[in-house]
N, C-alpha and C positions, 0 to 999 in steps of 0.2 A: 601463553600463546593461545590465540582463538584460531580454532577451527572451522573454517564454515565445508556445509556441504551443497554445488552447484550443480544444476541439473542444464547439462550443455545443450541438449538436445528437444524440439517441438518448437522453438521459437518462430516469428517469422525472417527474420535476419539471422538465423544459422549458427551452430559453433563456432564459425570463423569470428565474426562478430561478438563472440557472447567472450572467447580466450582474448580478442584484445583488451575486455575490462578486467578479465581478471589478473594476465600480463602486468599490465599497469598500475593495478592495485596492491598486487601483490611486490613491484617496485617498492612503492610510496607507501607500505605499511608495513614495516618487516614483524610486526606483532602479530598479523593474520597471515596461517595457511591456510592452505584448500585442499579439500578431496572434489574430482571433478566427474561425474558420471557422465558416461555416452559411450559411443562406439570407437574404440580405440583406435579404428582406422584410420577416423577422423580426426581425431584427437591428439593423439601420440602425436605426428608433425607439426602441430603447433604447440603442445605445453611440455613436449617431453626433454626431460633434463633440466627443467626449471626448477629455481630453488624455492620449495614448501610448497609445490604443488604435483599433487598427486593425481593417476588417472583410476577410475573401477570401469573398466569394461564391462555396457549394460546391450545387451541382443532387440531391447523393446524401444518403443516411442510412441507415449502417451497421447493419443491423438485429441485436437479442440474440441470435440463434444462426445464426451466419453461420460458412461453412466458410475457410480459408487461401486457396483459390482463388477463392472467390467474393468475396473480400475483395480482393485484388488486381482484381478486373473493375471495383470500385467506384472506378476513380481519381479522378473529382469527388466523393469524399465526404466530411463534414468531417472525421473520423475520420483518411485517406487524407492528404489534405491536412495538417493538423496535424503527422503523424508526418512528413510528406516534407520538412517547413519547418525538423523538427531535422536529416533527414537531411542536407538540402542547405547544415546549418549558419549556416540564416539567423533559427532561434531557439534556444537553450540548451534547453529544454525542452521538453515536452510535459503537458499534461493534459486528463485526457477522463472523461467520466461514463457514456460510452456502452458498449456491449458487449466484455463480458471478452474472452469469445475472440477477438472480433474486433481488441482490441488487442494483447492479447497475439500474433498471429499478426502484426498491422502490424507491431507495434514491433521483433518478431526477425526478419522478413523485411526489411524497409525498413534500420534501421537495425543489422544483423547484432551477433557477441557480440563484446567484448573480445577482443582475441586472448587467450590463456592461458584464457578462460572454458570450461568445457566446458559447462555447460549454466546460457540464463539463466533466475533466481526470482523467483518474485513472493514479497517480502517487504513483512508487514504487521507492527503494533508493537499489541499488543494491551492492552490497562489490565489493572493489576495491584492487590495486596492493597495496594501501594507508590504513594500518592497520586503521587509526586516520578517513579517510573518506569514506563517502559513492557517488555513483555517481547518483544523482535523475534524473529517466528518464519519461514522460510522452507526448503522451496518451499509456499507454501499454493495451488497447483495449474496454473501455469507446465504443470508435467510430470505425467503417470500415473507414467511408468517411470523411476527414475533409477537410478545404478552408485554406488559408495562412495565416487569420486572427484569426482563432482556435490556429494557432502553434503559432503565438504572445502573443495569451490568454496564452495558457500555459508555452511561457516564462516567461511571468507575474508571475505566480503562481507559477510553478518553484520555481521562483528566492526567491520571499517572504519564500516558505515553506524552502528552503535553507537557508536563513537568518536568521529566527526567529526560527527556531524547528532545526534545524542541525546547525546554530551557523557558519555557513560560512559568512567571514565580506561584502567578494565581490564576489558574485559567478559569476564563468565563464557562458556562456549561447551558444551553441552551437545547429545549426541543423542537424538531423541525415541525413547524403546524402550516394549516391554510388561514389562522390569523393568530396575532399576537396576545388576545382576550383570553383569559381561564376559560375553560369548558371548551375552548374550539380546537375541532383535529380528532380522528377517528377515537375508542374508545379505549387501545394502545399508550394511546399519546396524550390523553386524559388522564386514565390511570396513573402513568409515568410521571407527569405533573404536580399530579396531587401527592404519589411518595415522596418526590423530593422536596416538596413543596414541607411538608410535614415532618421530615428529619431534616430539615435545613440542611439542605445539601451543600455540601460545599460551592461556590460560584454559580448557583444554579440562579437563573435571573428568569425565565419563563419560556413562553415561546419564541418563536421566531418564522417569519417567510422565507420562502426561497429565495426572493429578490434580497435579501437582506445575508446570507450567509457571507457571503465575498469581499465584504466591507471591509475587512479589516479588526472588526472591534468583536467580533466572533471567533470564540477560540476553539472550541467543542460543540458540535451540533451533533445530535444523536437520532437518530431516526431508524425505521422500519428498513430491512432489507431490501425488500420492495422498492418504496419511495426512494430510497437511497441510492441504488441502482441508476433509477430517473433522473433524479439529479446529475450525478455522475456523467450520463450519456449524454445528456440535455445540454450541460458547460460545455461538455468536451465538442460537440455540433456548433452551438451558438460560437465559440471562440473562435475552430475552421471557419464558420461562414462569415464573420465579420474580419479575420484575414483574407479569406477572399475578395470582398466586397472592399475594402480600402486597396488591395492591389489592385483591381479592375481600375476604380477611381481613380488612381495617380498612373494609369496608360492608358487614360483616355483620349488625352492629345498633348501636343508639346507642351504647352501652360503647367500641364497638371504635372507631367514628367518634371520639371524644372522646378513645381512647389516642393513636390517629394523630396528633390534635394537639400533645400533647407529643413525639413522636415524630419529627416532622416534622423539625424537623431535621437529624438522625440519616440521615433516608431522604435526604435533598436531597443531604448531601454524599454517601452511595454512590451517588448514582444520576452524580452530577459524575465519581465517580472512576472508575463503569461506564462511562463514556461515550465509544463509537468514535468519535463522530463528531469528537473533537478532532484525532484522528490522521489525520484527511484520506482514508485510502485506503491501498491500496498501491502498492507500488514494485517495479518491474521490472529487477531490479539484475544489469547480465552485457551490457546491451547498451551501444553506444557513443552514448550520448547520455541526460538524463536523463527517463524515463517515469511518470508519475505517474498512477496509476489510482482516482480517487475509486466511493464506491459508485454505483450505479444510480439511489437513490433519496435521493443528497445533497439535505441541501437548502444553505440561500443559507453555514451556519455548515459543513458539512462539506467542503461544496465550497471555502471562504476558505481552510480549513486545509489542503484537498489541494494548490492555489497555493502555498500558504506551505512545502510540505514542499516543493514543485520550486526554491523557490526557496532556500533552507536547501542543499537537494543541490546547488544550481549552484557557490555559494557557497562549497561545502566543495571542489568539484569532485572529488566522489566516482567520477564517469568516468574520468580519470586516476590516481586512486587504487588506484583496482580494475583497471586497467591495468597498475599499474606493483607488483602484491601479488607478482607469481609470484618478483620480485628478493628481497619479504622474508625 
């Protein structure tokens, strides 16, 4: 039996929201339970008496911009709680809807990194031109500052989370630069170049642009915190404002309303193959236990799927994996 532990509470869609995925999952996977933190008041009336789900009454709620230290002050909070329930090994898992930073500082303070990790990434898997694939890119903002041997780390992991949870035989491994040329790209991304360039790194094929990660034929792209971050924000912008702009366009006048109908189609499946929210969220890959970070403003279908990645990861037992890389 996998136990995950959910942190019901700080999202922007609410525990109501956050218990219909687990409701539901917990239907359609009778191999996971759950322990669910937050405020019983809330709580109890919608999961109480459900079977393998459990509630811990937590008094706090880790608020969106909350510092490392102030996140430790909060020990009753659900957030707090959840990550301490993997710490203490009493759940395989974690996931949470509620504030980045603040999990991200839980989850590498509470539950510290893999040994051999130098530094751990929040990797996300983004939709691609490639209906069938996703493109996993990390650190998307874990870290501001990393060293050359950080972006090797998260080749590393990358490549395993590629492998064993998205089912790629040989993934490609690529660094994100401002051109594709040896020597181009901050002295990070040089560095990182030139080690794996030198151990023949597994799939490792060079750089790579930004315009070029989404293609489809990019399986791991590993980049700076920082720049990763940008990326991240920058898709997630560019994709809202070109749904917008093709909506505006087909109600512009009758003509255009009546193209859209044939049309329709067409849009329905990109808009399926655009869609993050299949991908659950991301992952916190480096520390000792597995952390699942859904968006802020999941609803009941992104949040089933960030579940579903924790439990895919428990499964592959990617913790051990990435454990045991520095022997590969």
């Amino acid at each position: 039996m996998i136990e995950l532990a959910v942190d019901m509470m700080g999202s922007d869609k609410g525990p109501e929201t956050l218990a219909q995925s687990v409701l539901k999952y917990a239907k359609e996977h009778p191999e996971v339970s759950f322990t669910c933190f937050g405020d019983e008041k809330v709580l109890l009336p919608l999961l109480q008496g459900k079977e393998r789900i459990r509630v811990v009454h937590t008094t706090e709620i880790v608020p969106m911009e909350v510092k490392p230290l102030d996140f430790l002050r909060r020990r009753d909070s659900s957030m707090y709680k959840a990550i301490e329930a993997v710490q203490e090994e009493r759940c395989q898992g974690v996931v949470s809807a509620g504030s980045t930073g603040g999990f991200i500082s839980g989850a590498t303070i509470l539950l510290r990194n893999i040994e051999g990790v130098t530094r751990a990434g929040l990797c996300a898997a983004f939709p691609t031109l490639d209906p069938r694939k996703a493109a996993v890119i990390l650190d998307v903002g874990a870290n501001n500052v990393n060293t050359g041997a950080d972006l090797v780390c998260f080749a590393k992991m990358g490549t395993i989370y590629a492998r064993e949870v998205l089912h790629v035989a040989r993934p490609t491994v690529y660094t994100l630069s401002n051109g594709i040329e040896e020597g181009k790209g901050t002295d990070e991304v040089v560095d990182a170049y030139r080690q794996m360039k030198e151990t023949d790194f597994p799939g490792f094929m060079g750089n790579t642009e930004a315009r070029e990660v989404l293609d489809g034929k990019h399986d791991v792209i590993v980049t700076t915190g920082f720049a990763g971050n940008i990326l991240l924000k920058s898709t997630e912008g560019t994709a809202a404002m070109m749904n917008k702009l093709i909506k505006k366009a087909f109600l512009k006048n009758l003509k255009t309303k009546i193209g859209y109908l044939f049309a329709k189609p067409g849009f329905q499946e990109m808009r399926e193959n655009m869609d993050y929210k299949k991908y659950g969220g991301a992952i916190l890959l480096g520390v000792n236990g597995v952390a699942v970070k859904g968006h802020g403003n999941s609803d009941s279908y992104a949040f089933y799927n960030a579940i579903d990645v924790a439990r895919r990861m428990v499964e592959a037992r990617i913790v051990e994996k990435i454990g045991s890389m520095q022997n590969d």
